[in-house]
PDB file with one MODEL, atoms N, CA, C and O in Angstrom:
MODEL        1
ATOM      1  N   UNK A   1     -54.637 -16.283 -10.498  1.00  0.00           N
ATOM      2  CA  UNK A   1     -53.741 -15.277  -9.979  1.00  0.00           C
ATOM      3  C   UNK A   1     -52.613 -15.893  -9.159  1.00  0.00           C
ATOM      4  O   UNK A   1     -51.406 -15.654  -9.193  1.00  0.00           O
ATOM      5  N   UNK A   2     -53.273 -16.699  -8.456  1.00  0.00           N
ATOM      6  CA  UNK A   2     -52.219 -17.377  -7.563  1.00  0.00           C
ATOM      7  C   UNK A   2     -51.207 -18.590  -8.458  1.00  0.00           C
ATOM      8  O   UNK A   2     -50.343 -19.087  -7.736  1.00  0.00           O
ATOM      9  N   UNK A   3     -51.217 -18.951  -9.476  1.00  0.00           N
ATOM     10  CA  UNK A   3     -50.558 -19.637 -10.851  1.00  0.00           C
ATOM     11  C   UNK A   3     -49.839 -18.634 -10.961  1.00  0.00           C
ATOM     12  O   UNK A   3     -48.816 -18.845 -10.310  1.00  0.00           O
ATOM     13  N   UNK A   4     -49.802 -17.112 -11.692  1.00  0.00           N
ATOM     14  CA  UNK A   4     -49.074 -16.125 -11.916  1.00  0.00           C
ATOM     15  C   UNK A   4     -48.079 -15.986 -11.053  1.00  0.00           C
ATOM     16  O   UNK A   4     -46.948 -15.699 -11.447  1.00  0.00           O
ATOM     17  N   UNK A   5     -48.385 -16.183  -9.689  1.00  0.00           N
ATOM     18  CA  UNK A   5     -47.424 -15.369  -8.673  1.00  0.00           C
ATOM     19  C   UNK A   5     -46.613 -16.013  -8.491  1.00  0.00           C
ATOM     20  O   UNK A   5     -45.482 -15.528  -8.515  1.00  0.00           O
ATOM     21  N   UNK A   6     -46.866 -17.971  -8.113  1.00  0.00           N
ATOM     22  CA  UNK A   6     -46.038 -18.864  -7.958  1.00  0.00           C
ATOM     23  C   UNK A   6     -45.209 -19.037  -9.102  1.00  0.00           C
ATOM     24  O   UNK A   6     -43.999 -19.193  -8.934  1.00  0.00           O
ATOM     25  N   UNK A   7     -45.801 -19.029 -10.474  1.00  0.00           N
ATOM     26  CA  UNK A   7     -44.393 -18.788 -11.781  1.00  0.00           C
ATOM     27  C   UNK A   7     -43.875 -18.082 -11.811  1.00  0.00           C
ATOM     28  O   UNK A   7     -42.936 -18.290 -12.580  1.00  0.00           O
ATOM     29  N   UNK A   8     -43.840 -16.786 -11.216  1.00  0.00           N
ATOM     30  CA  UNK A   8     -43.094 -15.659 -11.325  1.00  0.00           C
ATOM     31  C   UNK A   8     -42.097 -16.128 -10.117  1.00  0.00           C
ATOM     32  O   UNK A   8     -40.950 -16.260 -10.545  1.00  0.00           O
ATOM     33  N   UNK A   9     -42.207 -16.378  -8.906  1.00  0.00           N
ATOM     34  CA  UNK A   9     -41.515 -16.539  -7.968  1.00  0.00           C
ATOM     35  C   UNK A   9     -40.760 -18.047  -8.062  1.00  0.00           C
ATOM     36  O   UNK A   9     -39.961 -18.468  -7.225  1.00  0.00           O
ATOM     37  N   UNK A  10     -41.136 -18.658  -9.101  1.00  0.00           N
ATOM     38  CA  UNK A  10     -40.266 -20.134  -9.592  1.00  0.00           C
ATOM     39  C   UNK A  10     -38.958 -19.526 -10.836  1.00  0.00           C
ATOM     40  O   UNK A  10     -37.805 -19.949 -10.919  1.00  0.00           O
ATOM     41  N   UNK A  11     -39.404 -18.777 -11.421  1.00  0.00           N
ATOM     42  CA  UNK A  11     -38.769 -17.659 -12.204  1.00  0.00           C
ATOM     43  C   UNK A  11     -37.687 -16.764 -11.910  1.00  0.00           C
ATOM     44  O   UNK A  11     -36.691 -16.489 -12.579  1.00  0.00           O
ATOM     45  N   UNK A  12     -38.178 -16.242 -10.451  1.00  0.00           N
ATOM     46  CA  UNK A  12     -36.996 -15.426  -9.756  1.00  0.00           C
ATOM     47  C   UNK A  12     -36.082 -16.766  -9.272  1.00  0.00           C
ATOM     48  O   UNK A  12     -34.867 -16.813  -9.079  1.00  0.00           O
ATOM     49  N   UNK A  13     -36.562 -17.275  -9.210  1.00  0.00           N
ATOM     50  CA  UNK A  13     -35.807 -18.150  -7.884  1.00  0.00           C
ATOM     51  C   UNK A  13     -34.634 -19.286  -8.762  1.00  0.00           C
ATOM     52  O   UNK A  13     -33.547 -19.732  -8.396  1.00  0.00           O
ATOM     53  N   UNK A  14     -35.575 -19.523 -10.292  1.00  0.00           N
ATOM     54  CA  UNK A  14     -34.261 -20.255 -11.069  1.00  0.00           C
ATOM     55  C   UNK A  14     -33.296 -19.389 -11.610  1.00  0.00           C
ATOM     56  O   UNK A  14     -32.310 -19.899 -12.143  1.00  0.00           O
ATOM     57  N   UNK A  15     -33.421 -18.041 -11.559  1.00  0.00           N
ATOM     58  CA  UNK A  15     -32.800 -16.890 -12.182  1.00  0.00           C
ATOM     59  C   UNK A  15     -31.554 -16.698 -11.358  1.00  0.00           C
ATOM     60  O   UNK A  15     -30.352 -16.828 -11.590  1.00  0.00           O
ATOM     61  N   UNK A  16     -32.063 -16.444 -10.614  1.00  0.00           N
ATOM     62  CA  UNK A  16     -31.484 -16.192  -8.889  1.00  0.00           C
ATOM     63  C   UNK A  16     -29.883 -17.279  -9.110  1.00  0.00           C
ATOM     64  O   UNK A  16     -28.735 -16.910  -9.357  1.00  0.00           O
ATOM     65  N   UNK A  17     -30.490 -18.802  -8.877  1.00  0.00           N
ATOM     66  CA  UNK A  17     -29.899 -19.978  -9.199  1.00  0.00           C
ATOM     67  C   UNK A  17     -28.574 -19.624 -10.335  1.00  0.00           C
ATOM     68  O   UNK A  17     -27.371 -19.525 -10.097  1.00  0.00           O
ATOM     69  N   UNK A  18     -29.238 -19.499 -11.488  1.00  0.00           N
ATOM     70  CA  UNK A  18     -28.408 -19.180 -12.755  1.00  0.00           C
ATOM     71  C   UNK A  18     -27.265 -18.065 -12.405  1.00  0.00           C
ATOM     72  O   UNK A  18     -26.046 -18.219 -12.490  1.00  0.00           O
ATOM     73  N   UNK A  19     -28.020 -16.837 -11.965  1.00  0.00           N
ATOM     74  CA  UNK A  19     -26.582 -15.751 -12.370  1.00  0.00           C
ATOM     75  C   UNK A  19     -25.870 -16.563 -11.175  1.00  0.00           C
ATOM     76  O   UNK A  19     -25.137 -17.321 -11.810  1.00  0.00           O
ATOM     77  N   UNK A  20     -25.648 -16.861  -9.715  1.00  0.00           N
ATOM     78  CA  UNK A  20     -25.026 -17.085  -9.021  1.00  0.00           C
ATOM     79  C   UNK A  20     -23.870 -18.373  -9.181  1.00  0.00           C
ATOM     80  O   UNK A  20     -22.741 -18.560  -8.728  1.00  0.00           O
ATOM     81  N   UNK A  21     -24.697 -19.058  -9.981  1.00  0.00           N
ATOM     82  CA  UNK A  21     -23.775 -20.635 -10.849  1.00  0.00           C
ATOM     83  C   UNK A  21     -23.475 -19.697 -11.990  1.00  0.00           C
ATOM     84  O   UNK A  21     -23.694 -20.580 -12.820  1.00  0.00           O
ATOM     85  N   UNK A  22     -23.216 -18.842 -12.608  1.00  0.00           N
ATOM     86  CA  UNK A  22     -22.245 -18.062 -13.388  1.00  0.00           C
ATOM     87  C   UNK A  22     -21.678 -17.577 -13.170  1.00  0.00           C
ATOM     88  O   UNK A  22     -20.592 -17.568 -13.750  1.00  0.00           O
ATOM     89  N   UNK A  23     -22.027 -16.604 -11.923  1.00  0.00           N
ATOM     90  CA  UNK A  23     -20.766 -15.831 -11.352  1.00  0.00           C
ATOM     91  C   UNK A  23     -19.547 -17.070 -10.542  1.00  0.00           C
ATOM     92  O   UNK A  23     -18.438 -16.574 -10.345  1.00  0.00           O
ATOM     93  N   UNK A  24     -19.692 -18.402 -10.148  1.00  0.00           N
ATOM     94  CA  UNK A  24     -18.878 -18.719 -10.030  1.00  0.00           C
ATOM     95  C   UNK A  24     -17.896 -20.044 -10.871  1.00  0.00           C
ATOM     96  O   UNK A  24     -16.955 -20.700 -10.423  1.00  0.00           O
ATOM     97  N   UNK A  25     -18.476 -20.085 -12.055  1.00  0.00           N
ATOM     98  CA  UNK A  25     -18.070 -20.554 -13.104  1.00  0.00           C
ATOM     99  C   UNK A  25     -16.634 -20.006 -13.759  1.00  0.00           C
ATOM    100  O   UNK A  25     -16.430 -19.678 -14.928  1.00  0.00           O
ATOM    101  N   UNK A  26     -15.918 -20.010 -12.892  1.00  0.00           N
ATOM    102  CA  UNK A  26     -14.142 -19.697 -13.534  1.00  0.00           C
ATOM    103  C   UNK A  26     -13.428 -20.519 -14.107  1.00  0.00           C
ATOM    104  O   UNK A  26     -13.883 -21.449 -13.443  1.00  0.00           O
ATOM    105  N   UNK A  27     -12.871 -20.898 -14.607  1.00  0.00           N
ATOM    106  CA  UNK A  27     -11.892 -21.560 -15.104  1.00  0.00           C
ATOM    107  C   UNK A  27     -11.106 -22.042 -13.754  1.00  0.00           C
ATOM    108  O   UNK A  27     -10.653 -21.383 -12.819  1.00  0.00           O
ATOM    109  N   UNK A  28     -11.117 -23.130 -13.954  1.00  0.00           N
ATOM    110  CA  UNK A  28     -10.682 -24.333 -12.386  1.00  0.00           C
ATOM    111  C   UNK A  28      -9.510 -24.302 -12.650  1.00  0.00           C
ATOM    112  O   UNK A  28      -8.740 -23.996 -11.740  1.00  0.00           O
ATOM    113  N   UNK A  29      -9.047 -24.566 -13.810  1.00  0.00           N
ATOM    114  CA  UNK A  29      -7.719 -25.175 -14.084  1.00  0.00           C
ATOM    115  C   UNK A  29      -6.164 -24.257 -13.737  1.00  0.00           C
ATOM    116  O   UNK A  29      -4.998 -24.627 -13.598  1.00  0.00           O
ATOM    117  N   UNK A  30      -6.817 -22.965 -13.690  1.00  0.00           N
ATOM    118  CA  UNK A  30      -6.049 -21.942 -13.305  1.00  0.00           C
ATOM    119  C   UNK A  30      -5.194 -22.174 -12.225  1.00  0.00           C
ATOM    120  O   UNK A  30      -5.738 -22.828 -11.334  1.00  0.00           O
ATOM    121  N   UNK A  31      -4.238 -21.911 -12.047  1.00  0.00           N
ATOM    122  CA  UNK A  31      -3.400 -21.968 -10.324  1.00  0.00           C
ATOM    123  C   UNK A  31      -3.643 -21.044  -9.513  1.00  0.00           C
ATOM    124  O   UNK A  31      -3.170 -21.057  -8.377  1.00  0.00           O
ATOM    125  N   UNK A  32      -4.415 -20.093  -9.955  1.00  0.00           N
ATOM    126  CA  UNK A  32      -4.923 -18.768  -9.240  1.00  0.00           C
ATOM    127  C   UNK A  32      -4.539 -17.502  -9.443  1.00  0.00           C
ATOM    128  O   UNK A  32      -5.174 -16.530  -9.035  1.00  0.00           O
ATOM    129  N   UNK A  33      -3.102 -17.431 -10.314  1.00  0.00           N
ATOM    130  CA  UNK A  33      -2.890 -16.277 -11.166  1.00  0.00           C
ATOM    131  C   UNK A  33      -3.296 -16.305 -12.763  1.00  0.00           C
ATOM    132  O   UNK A  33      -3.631 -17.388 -13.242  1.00  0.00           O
ATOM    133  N   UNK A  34      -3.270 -15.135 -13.587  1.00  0.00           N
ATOM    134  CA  UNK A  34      -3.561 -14.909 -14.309  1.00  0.00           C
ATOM    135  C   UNK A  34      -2.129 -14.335 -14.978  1.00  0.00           C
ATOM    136  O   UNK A  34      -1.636 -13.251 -14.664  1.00  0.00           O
ATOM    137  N   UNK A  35      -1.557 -15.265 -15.957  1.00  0.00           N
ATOM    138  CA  UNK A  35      -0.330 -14.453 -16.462  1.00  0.00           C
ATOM    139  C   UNK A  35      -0.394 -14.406 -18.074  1.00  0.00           C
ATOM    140  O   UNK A  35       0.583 -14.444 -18.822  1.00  0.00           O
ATOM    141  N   UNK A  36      -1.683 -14.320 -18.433  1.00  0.00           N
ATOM    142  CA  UNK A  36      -1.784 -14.218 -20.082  1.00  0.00           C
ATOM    143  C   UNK A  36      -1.780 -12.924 -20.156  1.00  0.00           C
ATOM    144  O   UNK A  36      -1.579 -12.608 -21.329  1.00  0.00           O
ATOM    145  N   UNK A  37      -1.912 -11.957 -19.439  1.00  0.00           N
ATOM    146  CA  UNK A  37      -1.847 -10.723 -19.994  1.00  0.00           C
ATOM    147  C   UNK A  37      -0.675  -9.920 -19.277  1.00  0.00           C
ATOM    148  O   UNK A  37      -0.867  -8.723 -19.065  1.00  0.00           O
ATOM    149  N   UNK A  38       0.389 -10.436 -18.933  1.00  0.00           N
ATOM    150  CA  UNK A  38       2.130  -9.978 -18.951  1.00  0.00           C
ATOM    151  C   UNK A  38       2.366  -9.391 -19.620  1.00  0.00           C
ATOM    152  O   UNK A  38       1.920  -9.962 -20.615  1.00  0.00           O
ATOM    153  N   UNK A  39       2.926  -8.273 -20.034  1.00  0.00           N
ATOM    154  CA  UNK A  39       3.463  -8.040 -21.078  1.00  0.00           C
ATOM    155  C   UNK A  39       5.111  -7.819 -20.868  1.00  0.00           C
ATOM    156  O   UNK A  39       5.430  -6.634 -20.769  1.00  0.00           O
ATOM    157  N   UNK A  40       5.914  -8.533 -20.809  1.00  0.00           N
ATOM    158  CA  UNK A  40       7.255  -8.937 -20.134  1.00  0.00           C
ATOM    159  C   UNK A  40       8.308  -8.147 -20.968  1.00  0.00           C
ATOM    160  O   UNK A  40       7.828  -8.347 -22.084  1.00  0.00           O
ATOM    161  N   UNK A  41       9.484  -7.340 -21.205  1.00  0.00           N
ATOM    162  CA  UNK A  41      10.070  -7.012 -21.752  1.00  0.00           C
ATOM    163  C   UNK A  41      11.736  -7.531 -20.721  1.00  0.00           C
ATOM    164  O   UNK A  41      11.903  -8.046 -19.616  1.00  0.00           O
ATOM    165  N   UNK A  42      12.661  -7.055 -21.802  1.00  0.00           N
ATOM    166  CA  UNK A  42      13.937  -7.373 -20.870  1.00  0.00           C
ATOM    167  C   UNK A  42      15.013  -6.129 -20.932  1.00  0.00           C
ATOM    168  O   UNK A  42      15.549  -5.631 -21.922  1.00  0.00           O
ATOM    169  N   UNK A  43      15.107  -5.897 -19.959  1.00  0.00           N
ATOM    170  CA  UNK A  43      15.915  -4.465 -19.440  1.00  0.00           C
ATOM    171  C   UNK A  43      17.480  -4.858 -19.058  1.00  0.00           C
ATOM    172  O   UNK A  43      17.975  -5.672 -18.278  1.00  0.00           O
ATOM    173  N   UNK A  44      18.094  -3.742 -20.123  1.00  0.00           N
ATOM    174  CA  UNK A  44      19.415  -4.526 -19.501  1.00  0.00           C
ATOM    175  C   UNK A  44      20.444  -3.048 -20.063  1.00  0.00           C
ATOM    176  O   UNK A  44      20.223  -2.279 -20.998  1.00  0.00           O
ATOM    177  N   UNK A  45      21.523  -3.068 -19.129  1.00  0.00           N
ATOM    178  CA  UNK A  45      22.446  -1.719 -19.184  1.00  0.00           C
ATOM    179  C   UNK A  45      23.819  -2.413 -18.938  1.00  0.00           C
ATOM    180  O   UNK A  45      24.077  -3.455 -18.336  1.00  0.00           O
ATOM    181  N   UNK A  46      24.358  -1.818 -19.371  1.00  0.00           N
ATOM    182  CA  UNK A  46      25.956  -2.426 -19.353  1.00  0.00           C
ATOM    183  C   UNK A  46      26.810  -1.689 -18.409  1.00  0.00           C
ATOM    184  O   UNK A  46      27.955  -1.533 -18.832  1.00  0.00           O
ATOM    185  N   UNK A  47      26.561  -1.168 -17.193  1.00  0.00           N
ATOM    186  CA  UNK A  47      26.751  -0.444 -15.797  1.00  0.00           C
ATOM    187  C   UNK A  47      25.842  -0.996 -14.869  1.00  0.00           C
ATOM    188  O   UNK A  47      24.664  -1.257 -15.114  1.00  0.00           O
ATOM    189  N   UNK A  48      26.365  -1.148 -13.904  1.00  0.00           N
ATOM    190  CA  UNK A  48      25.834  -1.501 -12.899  1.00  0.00           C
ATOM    191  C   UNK A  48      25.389  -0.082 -11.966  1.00  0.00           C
ATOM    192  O   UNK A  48      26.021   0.953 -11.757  1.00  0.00           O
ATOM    193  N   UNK A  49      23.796  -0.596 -11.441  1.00  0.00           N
ATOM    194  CA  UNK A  49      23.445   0.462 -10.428  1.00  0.00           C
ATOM    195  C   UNK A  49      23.542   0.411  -9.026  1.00  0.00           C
ATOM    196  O   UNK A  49      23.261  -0.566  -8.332  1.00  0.00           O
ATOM    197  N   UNK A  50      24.106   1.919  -8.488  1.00  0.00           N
ATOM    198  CA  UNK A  50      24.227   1.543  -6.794  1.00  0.00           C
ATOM    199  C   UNK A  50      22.742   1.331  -6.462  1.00  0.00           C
ATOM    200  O   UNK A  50      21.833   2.050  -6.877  1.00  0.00           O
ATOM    201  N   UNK A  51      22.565  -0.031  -5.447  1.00  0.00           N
ATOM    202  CA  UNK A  51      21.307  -0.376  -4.926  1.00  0.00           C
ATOM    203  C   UNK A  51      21.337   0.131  -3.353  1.00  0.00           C
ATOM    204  O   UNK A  51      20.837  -0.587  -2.487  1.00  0.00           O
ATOM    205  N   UNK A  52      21.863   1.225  -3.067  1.00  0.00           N
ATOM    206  CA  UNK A  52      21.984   1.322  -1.802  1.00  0.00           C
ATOM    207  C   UNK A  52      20.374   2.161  -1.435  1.00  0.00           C
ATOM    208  O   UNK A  52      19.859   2.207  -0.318  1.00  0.00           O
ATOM    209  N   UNK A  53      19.937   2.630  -2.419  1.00  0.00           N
ATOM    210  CA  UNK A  53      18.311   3.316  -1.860  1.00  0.00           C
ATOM    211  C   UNK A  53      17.713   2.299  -1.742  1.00  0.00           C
ATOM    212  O   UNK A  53      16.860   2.492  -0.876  1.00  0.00           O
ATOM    213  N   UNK A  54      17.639   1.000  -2.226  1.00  0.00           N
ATOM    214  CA  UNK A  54      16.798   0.584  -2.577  1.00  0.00           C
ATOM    215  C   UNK A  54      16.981  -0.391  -0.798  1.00  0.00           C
ATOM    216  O   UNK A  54      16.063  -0.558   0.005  1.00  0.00           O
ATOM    217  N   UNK A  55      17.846  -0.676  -0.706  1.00  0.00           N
ATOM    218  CA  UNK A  55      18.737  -1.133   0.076  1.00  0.00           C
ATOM    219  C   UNK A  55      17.956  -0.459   1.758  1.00  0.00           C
ATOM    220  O   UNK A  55      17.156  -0.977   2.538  1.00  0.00           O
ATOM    221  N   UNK A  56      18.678   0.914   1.760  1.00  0.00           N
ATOM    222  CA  UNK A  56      18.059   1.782   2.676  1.00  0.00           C
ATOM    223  C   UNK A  56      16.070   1.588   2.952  1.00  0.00           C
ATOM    224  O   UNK A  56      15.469   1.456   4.018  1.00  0.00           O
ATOM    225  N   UNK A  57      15.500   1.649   1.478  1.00  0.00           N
ATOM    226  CA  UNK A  57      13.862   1.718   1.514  1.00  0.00           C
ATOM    227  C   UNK A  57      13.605   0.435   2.327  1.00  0.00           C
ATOM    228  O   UNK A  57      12.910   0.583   3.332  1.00  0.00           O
ATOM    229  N   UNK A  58      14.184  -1.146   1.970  1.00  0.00           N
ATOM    230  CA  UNK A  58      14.177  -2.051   2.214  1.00  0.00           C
ATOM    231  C   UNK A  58      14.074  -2.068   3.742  1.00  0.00           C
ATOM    232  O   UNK A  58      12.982  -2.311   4.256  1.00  0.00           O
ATOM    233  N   UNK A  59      14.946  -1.871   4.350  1.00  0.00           N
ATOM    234  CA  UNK A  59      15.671  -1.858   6.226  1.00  0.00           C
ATOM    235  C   UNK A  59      14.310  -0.574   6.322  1.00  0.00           C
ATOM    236  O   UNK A  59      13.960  -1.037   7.407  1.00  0.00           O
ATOM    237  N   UNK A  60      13.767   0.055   6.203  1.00  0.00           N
ATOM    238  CA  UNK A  60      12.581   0.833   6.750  1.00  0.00           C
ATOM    239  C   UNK A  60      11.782   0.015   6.979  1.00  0.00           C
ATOM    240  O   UNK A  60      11.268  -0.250   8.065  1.00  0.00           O
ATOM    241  N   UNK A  61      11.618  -0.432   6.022  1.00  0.00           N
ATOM    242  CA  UNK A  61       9.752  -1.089   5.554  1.00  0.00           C
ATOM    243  C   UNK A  61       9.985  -2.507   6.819  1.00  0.00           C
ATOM    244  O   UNK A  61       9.191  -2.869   7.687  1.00  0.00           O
ATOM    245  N   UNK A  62      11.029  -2.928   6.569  1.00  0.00           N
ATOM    246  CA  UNK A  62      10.928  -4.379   7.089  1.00  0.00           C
ATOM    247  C   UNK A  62      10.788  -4.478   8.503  1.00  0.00           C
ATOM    248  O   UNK A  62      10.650  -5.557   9.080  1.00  0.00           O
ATOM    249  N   UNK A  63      10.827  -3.123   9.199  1.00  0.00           N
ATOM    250  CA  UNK A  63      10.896  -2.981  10.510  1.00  0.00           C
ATOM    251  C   UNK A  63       9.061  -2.824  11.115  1.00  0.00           C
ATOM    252  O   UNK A  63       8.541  -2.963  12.222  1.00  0.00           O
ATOM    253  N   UNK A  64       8.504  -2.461   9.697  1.00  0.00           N
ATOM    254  CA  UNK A  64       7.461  -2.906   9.880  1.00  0.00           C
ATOM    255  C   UNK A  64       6.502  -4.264  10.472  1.00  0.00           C
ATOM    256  O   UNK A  64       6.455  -5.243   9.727  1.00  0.00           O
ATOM    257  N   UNK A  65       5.780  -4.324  11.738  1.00  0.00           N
ATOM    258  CA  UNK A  65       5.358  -5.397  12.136  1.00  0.00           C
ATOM    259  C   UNK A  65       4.701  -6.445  11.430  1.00  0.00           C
ATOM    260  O   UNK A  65       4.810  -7.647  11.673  1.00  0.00           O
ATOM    261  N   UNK A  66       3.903  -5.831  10.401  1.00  0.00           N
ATOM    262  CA  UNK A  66       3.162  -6.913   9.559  1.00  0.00           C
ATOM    263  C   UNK A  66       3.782  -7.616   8.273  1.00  0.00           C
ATOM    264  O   UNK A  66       3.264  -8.458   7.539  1.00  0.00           O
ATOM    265  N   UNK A  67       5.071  -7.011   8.212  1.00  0.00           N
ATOM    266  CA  UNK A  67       6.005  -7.083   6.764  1.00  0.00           C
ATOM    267  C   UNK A  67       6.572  -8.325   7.345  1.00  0.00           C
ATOM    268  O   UNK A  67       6.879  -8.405   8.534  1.00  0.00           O
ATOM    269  N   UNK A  68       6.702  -9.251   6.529  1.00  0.00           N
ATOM    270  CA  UNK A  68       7.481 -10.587   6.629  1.00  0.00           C
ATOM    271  C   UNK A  68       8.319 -10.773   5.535  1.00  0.00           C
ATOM    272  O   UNK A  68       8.998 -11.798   5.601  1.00  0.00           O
ATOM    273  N   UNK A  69       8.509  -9.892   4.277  1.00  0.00           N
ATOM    274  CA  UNK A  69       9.518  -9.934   3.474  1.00  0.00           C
ATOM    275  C   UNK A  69       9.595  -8.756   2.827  1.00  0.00           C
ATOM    276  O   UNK A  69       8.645  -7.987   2.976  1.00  0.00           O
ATOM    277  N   UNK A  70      10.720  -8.347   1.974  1.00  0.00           N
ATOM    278  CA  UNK A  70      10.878  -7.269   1.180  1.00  0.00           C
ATOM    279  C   UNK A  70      11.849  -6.948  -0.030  1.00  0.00           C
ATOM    280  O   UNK A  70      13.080  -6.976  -0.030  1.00  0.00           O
ATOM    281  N   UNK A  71      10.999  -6.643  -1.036  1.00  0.00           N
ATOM    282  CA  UNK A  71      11.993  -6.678  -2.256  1.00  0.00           C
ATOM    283  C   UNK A  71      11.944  -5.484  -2.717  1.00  0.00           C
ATOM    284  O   UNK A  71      10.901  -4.887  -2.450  1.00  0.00           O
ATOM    285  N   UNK A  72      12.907  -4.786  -3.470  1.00  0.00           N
ATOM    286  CA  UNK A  72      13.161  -3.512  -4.234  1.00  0.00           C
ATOM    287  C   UNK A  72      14.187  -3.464  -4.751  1.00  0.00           C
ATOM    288  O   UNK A  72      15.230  -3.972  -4.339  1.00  0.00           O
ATOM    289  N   UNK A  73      13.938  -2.501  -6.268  1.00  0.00           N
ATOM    290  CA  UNK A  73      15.388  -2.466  -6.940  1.00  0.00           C
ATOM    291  C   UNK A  73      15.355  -0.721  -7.522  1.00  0.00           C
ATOM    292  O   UNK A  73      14.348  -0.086  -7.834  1.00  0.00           O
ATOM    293  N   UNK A  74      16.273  -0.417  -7.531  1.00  0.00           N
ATOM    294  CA  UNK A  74      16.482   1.204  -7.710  1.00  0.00           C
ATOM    295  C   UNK A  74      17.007   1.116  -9.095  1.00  0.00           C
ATOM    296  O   UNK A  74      17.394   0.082  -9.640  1.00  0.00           O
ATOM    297  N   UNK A  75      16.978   2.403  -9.648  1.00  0.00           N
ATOM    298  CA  UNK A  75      17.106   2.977 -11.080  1.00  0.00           C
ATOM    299  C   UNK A  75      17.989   4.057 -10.757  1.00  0.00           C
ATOM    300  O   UNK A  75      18.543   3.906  -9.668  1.00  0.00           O
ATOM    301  N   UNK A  76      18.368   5.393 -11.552  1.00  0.00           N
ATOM    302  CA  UNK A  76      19.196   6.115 -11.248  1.00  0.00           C
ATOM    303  C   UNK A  76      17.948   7.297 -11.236  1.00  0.00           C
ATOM    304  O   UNK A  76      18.332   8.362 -10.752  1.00  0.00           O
ATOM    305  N   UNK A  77      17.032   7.288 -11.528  1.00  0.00           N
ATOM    306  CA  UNK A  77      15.521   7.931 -10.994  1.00  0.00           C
ATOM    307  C   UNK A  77      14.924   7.484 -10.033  1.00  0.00           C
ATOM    308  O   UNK A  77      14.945   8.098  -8.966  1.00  0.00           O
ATOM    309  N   UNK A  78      13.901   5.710 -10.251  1.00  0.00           N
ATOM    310  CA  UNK A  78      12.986   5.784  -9.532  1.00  0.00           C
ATOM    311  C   UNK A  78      13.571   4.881  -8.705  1.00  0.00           C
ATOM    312  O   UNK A  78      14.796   4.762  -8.685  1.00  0.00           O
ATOM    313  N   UNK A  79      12.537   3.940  -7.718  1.00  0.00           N
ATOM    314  CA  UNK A  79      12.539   3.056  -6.764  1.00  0.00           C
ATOM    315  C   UNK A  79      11.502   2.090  -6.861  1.00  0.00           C
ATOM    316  O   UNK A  79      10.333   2.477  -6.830  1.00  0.00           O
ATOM    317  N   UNK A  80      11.744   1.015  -6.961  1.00  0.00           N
ATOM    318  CA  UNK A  80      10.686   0.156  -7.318  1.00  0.00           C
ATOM    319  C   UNK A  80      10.315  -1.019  -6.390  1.00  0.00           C
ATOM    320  O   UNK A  80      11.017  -2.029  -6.448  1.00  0.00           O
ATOM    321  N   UNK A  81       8.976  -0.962  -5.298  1.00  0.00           N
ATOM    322  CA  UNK A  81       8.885  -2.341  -4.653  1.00  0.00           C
ATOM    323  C   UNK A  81       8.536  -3.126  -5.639  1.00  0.00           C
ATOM    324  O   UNK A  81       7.907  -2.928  -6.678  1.00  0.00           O
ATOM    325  N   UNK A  82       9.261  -4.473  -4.950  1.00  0.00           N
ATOM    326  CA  UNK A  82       8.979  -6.181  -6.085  1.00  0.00           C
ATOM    327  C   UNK A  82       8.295  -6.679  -5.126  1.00  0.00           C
ATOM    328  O   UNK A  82       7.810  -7.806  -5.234  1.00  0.00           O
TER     329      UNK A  82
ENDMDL
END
């Protein structure tokens, strides 16, 4: 009985071992982003847009204490943080 319990608990314990050395088995080589799944297109209009919302959203946010930078670009609809 006491054979049973100790294989079972040598069992949990290499198991244990295994998923945890899998869960951190990533791909090293990475730089830390992931850009294979981009799907990138190119946007382009032959007028230029006023960026002054975007402009305005910008001078809000940045007055924020924890904000150390800020990007945005406006559409003639939406507003977009970068």
């Amino acid at each position: 009985m006491k054979d049973k319990i100790n294989q079972l608990i040598i069992f949990l314990l290499l198991l244990t071992v295994i998923g945890l050395g899998s869960g951190c088995n990533r791909n090293q080589n990475q730089s830390g982003e992931d850009h294979e799944d981009l799907s990138i297109s190119q946007v382009h209009t032959s007028k230029s847009i006023n960026q002054s919302v975007a402009n305005q959203a910008k001078k809000k946010v940045i007055t924020e204490e924890d904000i150390s930078d800020v990007k945005a670009v406006n559409t003639v609809k939406e507003l977009f943080p970068v």
